[in-house]
C-alpha positions in Angstrom: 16.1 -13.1 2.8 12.9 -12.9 0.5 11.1 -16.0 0.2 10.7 -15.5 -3.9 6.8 -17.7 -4.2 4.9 -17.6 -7.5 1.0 -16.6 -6.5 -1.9 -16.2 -8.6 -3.5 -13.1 -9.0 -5.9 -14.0 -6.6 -3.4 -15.5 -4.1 -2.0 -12.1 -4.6 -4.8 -10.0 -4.1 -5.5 -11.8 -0.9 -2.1 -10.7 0.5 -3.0 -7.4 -0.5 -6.4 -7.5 1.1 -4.2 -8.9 4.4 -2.5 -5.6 4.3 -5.5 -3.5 3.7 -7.4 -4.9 7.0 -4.2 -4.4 8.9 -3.6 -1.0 7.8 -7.6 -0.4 8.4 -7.2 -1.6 11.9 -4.1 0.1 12.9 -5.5 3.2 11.6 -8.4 2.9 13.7 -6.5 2.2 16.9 -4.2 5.3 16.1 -7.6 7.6 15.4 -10.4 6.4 17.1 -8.7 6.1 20.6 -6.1 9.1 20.3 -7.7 12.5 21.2 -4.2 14.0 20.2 -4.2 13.1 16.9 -7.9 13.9 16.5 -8.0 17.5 17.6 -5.2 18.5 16.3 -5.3 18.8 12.3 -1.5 18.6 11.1 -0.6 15.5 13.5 -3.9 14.2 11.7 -2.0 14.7 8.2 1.2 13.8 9.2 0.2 10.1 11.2 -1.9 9.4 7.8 1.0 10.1 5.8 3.0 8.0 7.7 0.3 5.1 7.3 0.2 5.4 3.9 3.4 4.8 3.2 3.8 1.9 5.3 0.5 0.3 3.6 2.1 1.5 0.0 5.4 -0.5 1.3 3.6 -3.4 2.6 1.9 -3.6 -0.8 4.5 -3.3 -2.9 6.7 -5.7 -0.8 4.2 -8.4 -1.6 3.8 -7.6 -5.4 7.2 -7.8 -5.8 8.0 -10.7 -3.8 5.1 -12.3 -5.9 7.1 -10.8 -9.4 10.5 -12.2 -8.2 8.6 -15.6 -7.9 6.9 -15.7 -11.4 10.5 -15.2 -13.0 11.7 -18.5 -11.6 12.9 -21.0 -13.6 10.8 -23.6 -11.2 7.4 -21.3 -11.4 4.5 -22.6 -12.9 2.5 -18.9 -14.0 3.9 -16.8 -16.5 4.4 -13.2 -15.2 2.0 -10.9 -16.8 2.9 -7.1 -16.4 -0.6 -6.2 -15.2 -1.0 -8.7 -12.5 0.1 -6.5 -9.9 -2.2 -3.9 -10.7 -5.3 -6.3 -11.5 -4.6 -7.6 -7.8 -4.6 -4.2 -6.5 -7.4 -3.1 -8.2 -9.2 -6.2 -7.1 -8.9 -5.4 -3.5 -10.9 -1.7 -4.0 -14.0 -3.3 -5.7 -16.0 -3.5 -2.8 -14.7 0.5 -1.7 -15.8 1.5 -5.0 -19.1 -0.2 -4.7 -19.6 1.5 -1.5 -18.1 5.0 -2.6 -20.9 5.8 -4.5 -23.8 4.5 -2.2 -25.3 7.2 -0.1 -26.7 5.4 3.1 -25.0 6.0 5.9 -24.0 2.4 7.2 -22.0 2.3 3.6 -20.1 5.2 4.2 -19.1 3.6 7.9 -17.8 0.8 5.7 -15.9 2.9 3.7 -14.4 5.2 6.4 -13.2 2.2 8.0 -11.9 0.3 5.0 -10.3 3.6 3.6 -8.9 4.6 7.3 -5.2 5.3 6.3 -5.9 7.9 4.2 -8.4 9.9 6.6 -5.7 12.6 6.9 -5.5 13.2 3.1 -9.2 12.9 2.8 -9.2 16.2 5.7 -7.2 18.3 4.1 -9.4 18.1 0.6 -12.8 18.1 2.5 -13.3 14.7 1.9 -13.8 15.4 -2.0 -15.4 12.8 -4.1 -12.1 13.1 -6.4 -9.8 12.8 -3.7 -11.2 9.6 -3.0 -11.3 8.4 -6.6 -7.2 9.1 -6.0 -7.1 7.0 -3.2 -8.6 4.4 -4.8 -5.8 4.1 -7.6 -2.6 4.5 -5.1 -2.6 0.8 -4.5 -3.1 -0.7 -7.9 -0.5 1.7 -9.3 2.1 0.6 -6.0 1.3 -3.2 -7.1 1.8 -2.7 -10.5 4.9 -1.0 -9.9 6.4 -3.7 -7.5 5.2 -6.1 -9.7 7.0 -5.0 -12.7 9.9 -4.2 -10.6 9.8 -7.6 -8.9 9.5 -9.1 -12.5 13.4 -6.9 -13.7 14.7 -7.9 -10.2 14.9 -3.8 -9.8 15.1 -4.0 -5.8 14.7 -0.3 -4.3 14.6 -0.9 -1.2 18.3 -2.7 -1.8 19.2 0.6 -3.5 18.6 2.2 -0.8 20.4 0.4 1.4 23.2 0.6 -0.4 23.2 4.0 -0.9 22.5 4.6 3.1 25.7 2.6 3.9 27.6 4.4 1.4 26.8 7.8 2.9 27.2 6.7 6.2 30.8 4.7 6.1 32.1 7.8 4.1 30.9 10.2 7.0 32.7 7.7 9.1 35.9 7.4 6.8 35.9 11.4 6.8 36.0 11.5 10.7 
């Protein structure tokens, strides 16, 4: 059971930020202390996939929990359609600020904060566009599960129910 809570934006944005330092953390765990996934350049790709999209999930999850709760009778904020994506954005202000400072102690900051998507950033020789990109995956994923959260459009319960669908037909068939 969702707990459907109406946030503010900034309530939101601090969940968001909550996801970003665990995400950051994990990652650094999985690549700073695993020579396996270091050396070798496709696990490298495919373990940052993975992270991203449990950080886009963990995102989304709280924007749309956050859209379920502004469409309550009870809830005191109006939904707005761009609050997911203002909180999202919100949360890379400081990784833009630090994007385009050279000095090298910024650049630590932004490797760590950024740490999910180090495989991505390997395969594109860590291109100045490539992290632009990375910067707008998260406000877009808010946005989204705001909006979603807003139509009570639940993918996740789509999914489910198509999973169980295919599976108790293979099982009907058997």
């Amino acid at each position: 059971m969702v707990t459907k809570k109406s946030l503010s934006t900034f309530r939101l944005a601090y969940r968001i930020f909550g996801s970003t330092v665990i995400m950051a953390a994990i990652s650094a765990i999985l690549f700073l202390t695993s020579d396996v996934i270091t050396s070798n350049f496709w696990v490298n790709v495919i373990i940052s996939a993975l992270l991203i999209v449990i950080y886009c999930t963990m995102c989304y999850n709280d924007a749309f929990t956050c859209g379920m709760g502004d469409v309550l009778p009870t809830a005191k904020r109006k939904p707005y359609a761009a609050k997911g994506a203002v909180a999202g954005a919100s949360v890379y202000i400081i990784p833009v600020i630090l994007l385009f400072m050279n000095a090298e102690p910024y650049k630590l900051w932004y490797g760590f904060y950024m740490m999910p998507f180090r495989g991505v950033f390997t395969i594109f020789n860590n291109s100045i566009y490539v992290n632009a990109a990375a910067l707008l995956i998260i406000p877009i994923v808010c946005g989204v599960g705001y909006y979603n959260g807003t139509k009570h459009n639940d993918i996740f319960e789509r999914l489910r129910t198509f999973k169980n669908k295919v599976v108790y037909e293979e099982k009907k068939h058997r």
